[in-house]
Structures are given as C-alpha cells and as structure tokens.
C-alpha positions in Angstrom: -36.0 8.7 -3.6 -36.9 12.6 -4.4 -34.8 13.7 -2.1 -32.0 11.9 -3.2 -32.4 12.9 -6.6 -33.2 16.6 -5.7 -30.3 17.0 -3.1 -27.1 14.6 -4.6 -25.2 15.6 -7.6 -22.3 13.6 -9.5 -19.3 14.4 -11.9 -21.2 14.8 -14.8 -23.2 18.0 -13.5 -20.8 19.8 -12.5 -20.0 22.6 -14.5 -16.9 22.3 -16.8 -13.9 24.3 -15.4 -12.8 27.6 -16.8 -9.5 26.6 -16.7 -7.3 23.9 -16.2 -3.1 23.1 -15.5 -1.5 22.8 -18.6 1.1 20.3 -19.1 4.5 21.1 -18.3 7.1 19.5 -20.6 9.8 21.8 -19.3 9.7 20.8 -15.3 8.5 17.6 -15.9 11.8 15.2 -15.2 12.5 18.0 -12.3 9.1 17.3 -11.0 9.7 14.2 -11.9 13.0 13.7 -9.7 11.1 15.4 -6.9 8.7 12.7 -6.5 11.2 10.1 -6.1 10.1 9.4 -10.1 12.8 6.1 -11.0 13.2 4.4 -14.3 11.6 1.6 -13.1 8.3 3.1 -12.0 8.2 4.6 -16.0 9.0 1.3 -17.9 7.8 -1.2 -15.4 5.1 -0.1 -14.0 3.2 3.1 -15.4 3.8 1.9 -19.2 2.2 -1.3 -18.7 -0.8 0.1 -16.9 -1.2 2.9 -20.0 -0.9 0.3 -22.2 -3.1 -2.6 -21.1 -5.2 -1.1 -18.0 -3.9 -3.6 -16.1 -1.5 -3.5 -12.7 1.8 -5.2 -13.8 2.0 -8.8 -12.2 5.2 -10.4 -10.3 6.7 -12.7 -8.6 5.8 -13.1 -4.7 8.5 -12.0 -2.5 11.6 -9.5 -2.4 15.0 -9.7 -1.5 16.0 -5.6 -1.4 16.0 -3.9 2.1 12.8 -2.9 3.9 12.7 0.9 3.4 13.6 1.5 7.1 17.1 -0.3 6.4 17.7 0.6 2.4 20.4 3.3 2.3 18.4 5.0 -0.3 15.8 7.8 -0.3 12.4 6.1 0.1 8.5 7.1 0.0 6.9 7.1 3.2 4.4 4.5 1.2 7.6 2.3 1.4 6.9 1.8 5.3 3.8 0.4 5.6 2.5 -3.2 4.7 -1.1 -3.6 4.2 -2.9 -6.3 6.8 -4.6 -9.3 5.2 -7.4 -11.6 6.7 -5.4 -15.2 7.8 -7.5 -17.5 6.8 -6.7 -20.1 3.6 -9.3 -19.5 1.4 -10.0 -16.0 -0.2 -12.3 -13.6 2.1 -13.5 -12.3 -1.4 -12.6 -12.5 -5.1 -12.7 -9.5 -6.8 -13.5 -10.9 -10.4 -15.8 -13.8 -9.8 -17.5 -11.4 -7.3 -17.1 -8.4 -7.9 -20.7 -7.6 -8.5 -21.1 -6.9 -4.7 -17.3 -4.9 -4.5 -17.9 -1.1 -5.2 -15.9 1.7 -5.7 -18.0 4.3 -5.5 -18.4 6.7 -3.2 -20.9 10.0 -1.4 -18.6 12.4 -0.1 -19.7 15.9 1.6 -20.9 16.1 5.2 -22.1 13.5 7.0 -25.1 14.1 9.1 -27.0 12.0 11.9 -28.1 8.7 10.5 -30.8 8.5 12.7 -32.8 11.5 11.1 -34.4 10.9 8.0 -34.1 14.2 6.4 -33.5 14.6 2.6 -30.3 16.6 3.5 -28.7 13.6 4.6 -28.9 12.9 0.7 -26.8 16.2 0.0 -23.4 14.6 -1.3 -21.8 14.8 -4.3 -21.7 10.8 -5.9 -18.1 9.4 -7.1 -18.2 6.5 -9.2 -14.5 5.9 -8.3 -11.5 7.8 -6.1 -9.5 8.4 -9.0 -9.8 12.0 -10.5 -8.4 13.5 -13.3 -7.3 16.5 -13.6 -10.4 17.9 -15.5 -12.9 16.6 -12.4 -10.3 18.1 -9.9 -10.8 21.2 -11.7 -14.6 20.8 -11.4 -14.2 20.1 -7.7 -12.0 23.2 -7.0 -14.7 25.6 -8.0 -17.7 23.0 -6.4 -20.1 25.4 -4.3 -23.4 23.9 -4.2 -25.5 24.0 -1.3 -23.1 23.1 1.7 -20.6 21.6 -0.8 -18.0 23.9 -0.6 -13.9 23.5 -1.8 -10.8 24.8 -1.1 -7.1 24.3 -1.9 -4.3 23.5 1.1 -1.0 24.1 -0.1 1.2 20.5 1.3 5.1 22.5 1.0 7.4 23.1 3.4 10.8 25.2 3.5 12.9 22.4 2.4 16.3 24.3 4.0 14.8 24.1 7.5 14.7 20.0 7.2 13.0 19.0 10.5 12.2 21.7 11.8 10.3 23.6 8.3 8.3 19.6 8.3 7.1 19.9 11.3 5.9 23.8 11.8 4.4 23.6 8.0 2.1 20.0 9.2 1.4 22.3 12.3 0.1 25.1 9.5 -1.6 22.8 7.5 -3.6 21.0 10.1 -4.4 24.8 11.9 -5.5 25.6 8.1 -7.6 22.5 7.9 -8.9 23.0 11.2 -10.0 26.6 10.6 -11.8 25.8 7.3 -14.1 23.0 8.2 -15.1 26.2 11.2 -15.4 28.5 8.0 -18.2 25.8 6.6 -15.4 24.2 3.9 -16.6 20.9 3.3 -14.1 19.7 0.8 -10.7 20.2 1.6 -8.1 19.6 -1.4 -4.4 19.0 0.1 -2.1 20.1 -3.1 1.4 19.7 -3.3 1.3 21.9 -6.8 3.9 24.6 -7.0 7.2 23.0 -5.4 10.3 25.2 -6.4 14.0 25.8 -4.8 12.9 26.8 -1.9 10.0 24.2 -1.1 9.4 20.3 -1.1 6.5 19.1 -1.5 5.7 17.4 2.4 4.5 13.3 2.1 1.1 13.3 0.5 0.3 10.4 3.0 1.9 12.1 6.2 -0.1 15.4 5.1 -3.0 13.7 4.7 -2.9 11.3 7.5 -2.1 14.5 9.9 -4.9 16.5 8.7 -7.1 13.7 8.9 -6.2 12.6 12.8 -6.4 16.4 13.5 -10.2 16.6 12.4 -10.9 13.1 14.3 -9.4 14.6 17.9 -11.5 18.1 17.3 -14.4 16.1 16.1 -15.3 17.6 12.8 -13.9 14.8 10.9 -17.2 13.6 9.4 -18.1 17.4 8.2 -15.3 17.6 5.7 -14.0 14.8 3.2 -10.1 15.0 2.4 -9.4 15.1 -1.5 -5.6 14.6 -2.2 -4.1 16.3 -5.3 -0.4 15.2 -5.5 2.4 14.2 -8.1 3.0 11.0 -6.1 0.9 8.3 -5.6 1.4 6.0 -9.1 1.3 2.5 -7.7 -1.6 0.7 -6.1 -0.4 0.6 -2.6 0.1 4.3 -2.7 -3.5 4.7 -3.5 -4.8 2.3 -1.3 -2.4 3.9 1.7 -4.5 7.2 1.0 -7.7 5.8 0.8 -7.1 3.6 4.1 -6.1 6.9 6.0 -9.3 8.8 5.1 -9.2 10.0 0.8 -12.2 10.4 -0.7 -10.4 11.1 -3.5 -7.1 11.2 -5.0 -5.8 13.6 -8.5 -2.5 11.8 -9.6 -1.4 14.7 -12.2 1.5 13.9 -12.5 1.2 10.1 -12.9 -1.6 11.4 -15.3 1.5 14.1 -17.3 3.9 11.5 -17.3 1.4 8.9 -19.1 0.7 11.5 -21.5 4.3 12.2 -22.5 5.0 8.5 -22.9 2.3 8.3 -25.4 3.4 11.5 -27.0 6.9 10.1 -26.9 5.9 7.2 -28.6 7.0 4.8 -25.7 3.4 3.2 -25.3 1.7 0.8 -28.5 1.2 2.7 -31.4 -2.7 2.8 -31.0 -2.2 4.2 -27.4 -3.3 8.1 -26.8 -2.7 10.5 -24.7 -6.5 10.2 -23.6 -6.7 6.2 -23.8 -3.2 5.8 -21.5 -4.9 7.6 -18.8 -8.0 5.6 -19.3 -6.5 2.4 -18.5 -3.8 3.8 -16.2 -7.3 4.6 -14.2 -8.7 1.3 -15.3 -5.6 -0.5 -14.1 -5.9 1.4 -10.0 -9.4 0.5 -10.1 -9.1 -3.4 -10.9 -5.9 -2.8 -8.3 -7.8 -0.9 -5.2 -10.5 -3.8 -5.1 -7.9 -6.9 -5.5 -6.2 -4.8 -2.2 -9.2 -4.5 -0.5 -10.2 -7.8 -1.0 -7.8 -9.7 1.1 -9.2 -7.7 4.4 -12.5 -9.5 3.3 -13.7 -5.7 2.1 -15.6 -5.2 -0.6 -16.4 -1.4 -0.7 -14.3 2.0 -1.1 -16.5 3.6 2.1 -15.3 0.5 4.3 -11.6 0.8 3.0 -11.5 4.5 3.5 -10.1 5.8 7.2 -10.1 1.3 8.2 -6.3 2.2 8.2 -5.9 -1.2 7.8 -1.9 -1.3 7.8 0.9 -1.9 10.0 4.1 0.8 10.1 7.5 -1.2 9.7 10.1 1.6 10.9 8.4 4.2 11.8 9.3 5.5 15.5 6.4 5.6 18.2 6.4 9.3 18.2 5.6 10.0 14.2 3.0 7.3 14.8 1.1 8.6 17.7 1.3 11.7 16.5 -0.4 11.5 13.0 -0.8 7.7 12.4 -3.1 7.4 15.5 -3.7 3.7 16.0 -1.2 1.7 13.4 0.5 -0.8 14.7 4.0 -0.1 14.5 6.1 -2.8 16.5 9.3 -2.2 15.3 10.6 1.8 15.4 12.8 4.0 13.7 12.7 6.8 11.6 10.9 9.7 12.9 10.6 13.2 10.9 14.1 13.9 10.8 14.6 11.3 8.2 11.1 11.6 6.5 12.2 15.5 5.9 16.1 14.6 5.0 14.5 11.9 2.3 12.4 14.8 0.9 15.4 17.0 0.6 17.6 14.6 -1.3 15.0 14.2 -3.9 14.9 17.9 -3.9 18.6 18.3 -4.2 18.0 15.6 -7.2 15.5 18.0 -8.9 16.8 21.0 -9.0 20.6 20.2 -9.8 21.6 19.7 -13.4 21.8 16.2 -14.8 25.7 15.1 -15.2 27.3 13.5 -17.6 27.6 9.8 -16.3 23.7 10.1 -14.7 20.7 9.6 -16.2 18.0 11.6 -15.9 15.8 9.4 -13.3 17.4 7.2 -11.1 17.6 3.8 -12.7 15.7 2.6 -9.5 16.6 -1.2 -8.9 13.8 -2.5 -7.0 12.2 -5.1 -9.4 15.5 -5.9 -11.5 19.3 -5.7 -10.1 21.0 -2.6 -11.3 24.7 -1.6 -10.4 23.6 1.3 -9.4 20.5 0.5 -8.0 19.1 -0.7 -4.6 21.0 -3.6 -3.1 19.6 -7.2 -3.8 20.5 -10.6 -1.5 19.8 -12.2 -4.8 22.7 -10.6 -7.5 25.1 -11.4 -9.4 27.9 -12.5 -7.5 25.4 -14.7 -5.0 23.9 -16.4 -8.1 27.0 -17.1 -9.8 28.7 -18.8 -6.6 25.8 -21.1 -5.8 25.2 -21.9 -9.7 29.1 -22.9 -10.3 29.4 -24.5 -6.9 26.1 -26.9 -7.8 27.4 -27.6 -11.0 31.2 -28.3 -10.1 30.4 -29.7 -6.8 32.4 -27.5 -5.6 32.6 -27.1 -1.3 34.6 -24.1 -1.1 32.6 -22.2 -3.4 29.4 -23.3 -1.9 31.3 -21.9 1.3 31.7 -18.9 -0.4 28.4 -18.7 -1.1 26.5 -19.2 2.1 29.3 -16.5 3.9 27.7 -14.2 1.1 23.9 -15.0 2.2 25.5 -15.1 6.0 27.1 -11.4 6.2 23.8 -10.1 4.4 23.8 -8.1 7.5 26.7 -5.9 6.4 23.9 -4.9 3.5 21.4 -4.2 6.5 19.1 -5.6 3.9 16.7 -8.1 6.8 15.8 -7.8 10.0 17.0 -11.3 11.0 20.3 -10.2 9.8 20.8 -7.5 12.4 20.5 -10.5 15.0 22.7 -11.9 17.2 22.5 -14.9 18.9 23.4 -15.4 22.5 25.2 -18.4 23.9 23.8 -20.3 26.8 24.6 -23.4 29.2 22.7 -25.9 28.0 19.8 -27.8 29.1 20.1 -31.0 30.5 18.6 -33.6 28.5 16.5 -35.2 30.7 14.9 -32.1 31.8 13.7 -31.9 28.3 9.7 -33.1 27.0 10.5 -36.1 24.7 9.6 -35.3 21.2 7.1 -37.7 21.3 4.8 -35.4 23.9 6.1 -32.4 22.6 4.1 -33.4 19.1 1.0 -34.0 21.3 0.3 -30.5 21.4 0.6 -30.0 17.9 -2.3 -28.8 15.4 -3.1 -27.7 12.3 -5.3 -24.5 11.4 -8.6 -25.1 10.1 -7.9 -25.0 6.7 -11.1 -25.7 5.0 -11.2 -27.9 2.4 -12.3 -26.0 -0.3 -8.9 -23.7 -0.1 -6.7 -27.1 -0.2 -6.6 -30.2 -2.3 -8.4 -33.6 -1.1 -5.1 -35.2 -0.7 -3.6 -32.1 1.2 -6.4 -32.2 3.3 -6.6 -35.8 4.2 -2.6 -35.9 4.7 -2.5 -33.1 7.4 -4.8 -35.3 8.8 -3.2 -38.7 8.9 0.0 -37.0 10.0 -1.2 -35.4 12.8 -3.2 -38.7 13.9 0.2 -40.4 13.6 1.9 -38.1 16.0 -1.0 -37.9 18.6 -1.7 -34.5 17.7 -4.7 -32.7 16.3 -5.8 -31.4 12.9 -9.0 -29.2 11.9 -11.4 -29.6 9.7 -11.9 -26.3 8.9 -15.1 -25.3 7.3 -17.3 -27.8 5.0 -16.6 -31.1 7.2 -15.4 -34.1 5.8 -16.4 -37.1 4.2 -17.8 -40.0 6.2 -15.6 -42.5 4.9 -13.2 -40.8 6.9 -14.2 -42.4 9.8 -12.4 -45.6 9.1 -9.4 -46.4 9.6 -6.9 -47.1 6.1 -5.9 -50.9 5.7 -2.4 -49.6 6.9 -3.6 -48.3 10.3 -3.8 -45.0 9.0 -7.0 -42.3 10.4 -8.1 -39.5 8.0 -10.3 -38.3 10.2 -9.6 -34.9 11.8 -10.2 -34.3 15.8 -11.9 -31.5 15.3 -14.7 -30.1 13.7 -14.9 -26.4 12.9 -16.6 -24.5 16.2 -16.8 -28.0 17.8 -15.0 -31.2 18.7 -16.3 -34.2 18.3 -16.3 -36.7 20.6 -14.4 -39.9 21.0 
C-alpha cells in the first residue's frame, strides 16, 4: 500500500499546464469538414449528448449501404462491427451491475508481474479514457519518474494519395518505434495542425499501426498509446480505439464543436460551454460500458487491445498489415481508398462553400435526405407499398417489390450483389422426407430466465412434436414438465444444459 501511494500519481496532481489550444472559431467548419463532420452528427447525435449526458437511442437496424458499398466518403470506424457474446440473456448489465464495470485505468510501463516491487505501482491512475483538453495538456508536459510524453504528428501529404498514406504510417511507426528506445513511455498520436497540404491519416489506422508495430518488436507493454484527434465523436469510435490499444483518447474537436453549440445557443438554455462537455463525457462513459458489456466485459483494461471486432470490407492486405488478427471475411478496400476518402473530405475543407451547399454535409444516415446517403426504405418505396395496401392494388405492389428487388443497382446489401445459379433438379425421391429432416432439429439453450414461461415451454412442445430436440438452457425446468398435457402434448425439453437426460 506505501508503495502504491508513494510511486502512482493521478490527474489531479499533475501540474496545471502553462498553456493550452485555444478555440478556433475561424477553422472550425473547415476542420470540421475535414473530419467527415455531417449535420447529422451536430443535431443528432453530439447535441443530445451535450444536452442530457446521454448517447442518443434508436431504432435497431439500418437500411443505408455498409460503408464498403456506400458511394460516399466514409470513416474507417464505418468498417468494423463490434462482436457480441451469443447467448440470450445479457453477459452483464451495465446499470443494475455496474458496481463491478470500471472505467478506470493505470497506464505507464508495465513491468513483470511476478516481482513484487513497488515500481510496479509507478503509473499514472485514470478514472476514465476520456481527456479533455486541459488533462491532455497536463499529460503533454508529464515527466515524472519513468513517465515520460511526447507528441506524434498523424498527417500525411494529402497530394501523394496512396503512396503519401503509406510512407507517412511507415514514419510514424519508425517514430514510435524510436521513442519507446529513447525511454518515452507515453506516446500521444495528434492529428493537430492539418492544412492544404496535409490530411489528417485515420486516428484508428494510426493508432492500430503504431500499436501492431510495438507488439511485433516487443515493447508494446513499455509505452501506453494516448490518441489526440478531431474525430472520434460517437461511441463506436471510442470503443474502436480503445479495443485496438488507447489508453486514452482527447476528442478536441468533439469537445470545440460542443462548446460552440452552447455558445451558439443551439443546446437548453441552462447548458454551458463547461456543462456540454461534462455530459458529452458523461454520455461516452455510460456508452463505452453498455459496448463492453455485450462481450461479457466489465473493465476498460480488458476492453483495451481485446480488439474484439470483425472488419467488413477491408482487404486482407490492410488487415494483416496493421489490424493483425481481425477477422475480416469479406475484402475490399485497401489504402488506396482509405487515402482517396481522406482526400475528398480534404478537398471538402478547404474549398469555399457554394451557393446551393451547406456548410456540412446534410449526412443522411439516421433520416432520408435527397442529398444524403441512399436508403432501401425512402420515399418512393414507402409510398408504393402504402398505396398498393391501401388500394389493393397488384401492379403497384409489383412496382414495389421490383424497387426492393433491383436494390442491387444501389449496391446498398451484400445479398443484393448475388446471383443465383440454376441447376437440374433433384429427384424427389432422393430427397430426406421432411419428416426426418425435422429429426435433427434443435433449439439453443435459451435459458429461461432470458425468455418468457410460455416461450419457453412452446419451443419445447414444438420440437417434441416434430421428433426433434430443444434445450433447457440454464436454470432447468419445472417438474411438472414431466407429464405429458391432456392433449398429448410434452413440455419437457431433451436436454438439460451440459447433460442429457435419459429416457
């Protein structure tokens, strides 16, 4: 216990910083437009967290293109879907249990576990991975002991497309690698300072590159990767750092945008500058443990480096190379696109608004916009299948289902890009009856806790009256089960969870 207290420090002993990044009112919507910044992510999404400290809730499901088939510049967050634990009730809840989640964190070197030396207590103690921009500051200047900073600048020549990408990762991770040998053991990766001539590179293919460097040359546990970057503003992009090895993450410009909307007056009337950063914090926080949660993991230091994501689009080369690990079973883009996405938005930035544009992009993703990503679900669909229900009309039902059909013209699905193959068919009586075909049938162990008595005990009868089998799942069943229903009918399941029982 003394040697904790003697050798860890936290935020609040740091030193305050001499100096600090002003606000920018002049190159904010530029920075803004560099980012991939949409109207959307302003009104929709950063708003409501700076006003309530809550991530905005919707619907499940989407009906716009995956970002490896939208025609539209996307975030390399875009490709990746988190995994999830497949089971049917809840690995954790992060509200009725959150006294065992934690987001705090001991970043700093990591010695030998096996030694019992106070050093091993020599970290610096964050109570969450979101940093403002007055912490970063504190960070930036950190020497203490072996806790030493310094800045990597994340920028490439945005003219040389491909090529400029992939020479200025190859700079960054030679940098990296040359600083954890110089006794760095805080590296902050900064995409501060983009102009004309430079684009800021993916925080998360930066990072992630940095981060599989230092595992192959086996200094990754001496260093801890802090990312300060104007794009991460949404859960997912948070959590995507985290997951590939952030300690910590600065959003300033998340954090500058939040304080112009307050200034602006487009959050409540009662809501600062100060307070909208508060809750936009508030809101990741509450976010980053619901996202952890469905892996069953209930700690930042478990989440962070688990890269516990899948890649949708992203071609086997770009993934071997700096997303060692991630299962990526369908390719596509590689750096060529990654680096011509970057350069639209720079384009975007750095061109004067015109007359019939506004100054972000109106975005599109949540709600339809003409100008906005495409949508299976839009206008014209919904108003064929509501006048052809109401009319009962054929044709324009017709209409309707060659709209949904030809979806593949919108390259907005994967099962749209399918074809299906004609072949001879198979003789009927070389076909399994449907009635041993069911034999082999079975439900997952859905526990009953996670279902409904009735939906329990119906999976149950069904399967018995098929011949096939259903599982209990965890927590057994009741006894009275056992009997058959006056109708014939058996509730009981064939299997127990972990064993079958017999008879």
């Amino acid at each position: 216990m003394n040697g904790s207290r003697k050798n860890q420090i936290t935020l609040s002993q740091l030193p305050e910083p001499t100096r600090l990044f002003a606000s920018d009112q002049s190159t904010l919507l530029r920075r803004q437009r560099a980012f991939g910044y949409t109207d959307e992510d302003l009104q929709m999404i950063l708003d409501a967290m700076g006003n309530k400290g809550e991530e905005p809730v919707g619907s499940m499901g989407t009906d716009t293109p995956l970002a490896c088939l939208s025609d539209r510049p996307q975030l390399l967050f875009s490709y990746f879907r988190q995994l999830f634990a497949q089971v049917t009730n809840p690995p954790i809840d992060p509200i009725r249990e959150e006294m065992v989640m934690s987001l705090t964190s001991f970043i700093g070197t990591e010695r030998n576990i096996l030694d019992e030396t106070p050093l091993n207590c020599h970290t610096l103690k964050l109570p969450q991975p979101v940093l403002t921009n007055r912490e970063l500051e504190k960070l930036r200047r950190l020497s203490y002991g072996d806790l030493l900073a310094t800045t990597l600048s994340t920028g490439f020549r945005v003219q040389e497309g491909e090529a400029g990408l992939k020479r200025s990762l190859e700079e960054l991770c030679r940098r990296a690698s040359l600083s954890v040998k110089s006794g760095y053991t805080l590296l902050i990766l900064s995409d501060r300072g983009l102009d004309e001539q430079y684009a800021p590179i993916p925080s998360l293919l930066a990072l992630a590159a940095v981060h599989n460097l230092l595992i192959r040359e086996e200094t990754r546990t001496q260093v801890a990767l802090i990312v300060e970057s104007g794009e991460p503003r949404e859960v997912m992009h948070f959590a995507l750092l985290i997951g590939y090895g952030a300690s910590a993450v600065n959003p300033y410009l998340a954090i500058e945008t939040l304080e112009d909307r307050a200034k602006e007056g487009y959050l409540a009337d009662d809501v600062t500058p100060e307070v909208a950063v508060k809750n936009f914090i508030k809101a990741i926080n509450k976010g980053l443990l619901k996202t952890f949660s469905k892996m069953g993991i209930s700690t930042l230091q478990s989440y962070r480096g688990a890269q516990c994501f899948e890649a949708i689009g992203l071609n086997r080369e770009l993934v071997d190379a700096h997303f060692v690990g991630t299962a990526s079973r369908i390719e596509g883009v590689g750096l060529e696109v990654i680096a011509r996405e970057a350069a639209l938005r720079h384009e975007f930035a750095f061109r004067s608004t015109r007359d019939f544009e506004t100054e972000l992009s109106p975005g599109g993703a949540y709600h339809y916009r003409v100008d906005g990503e495409y949508h299976l679900l839009n206008p014209q669909t919904i108003s064929k299948l509501q006048h052809s229900v109401r009319a009962s009309d054929a044709k324009t039902f017709r209409e309707y289902t060659d709209l949904i059909d030809d979806e593949n013209r919108e390259l907005c699905t994967l099962r749209g890009l399918l074809k299906l193959k004609t072949a001879n068919p198979v003789p009927l009586d070389e076909v399994e009856s449907a009635k041993e075909i069911v034999k082999r049938f079975a439900t997952g162990a859905m526990s009953f806790g996670s279902i409904s008595k009735e939906a329990h005990e119906t999976l149950a009868i069904a399967m018995n009256r098929i011949g096939g089998k259903s599982n209990t799942g965890e927590g057994g069943e009741d006894e009275n089960r056992f009997q058959r229903d006056e109708n014939g009918d058996l509730r009981r399941s064939a299997f127990r969870r972990h064993h079958q029982l017999l008879g």
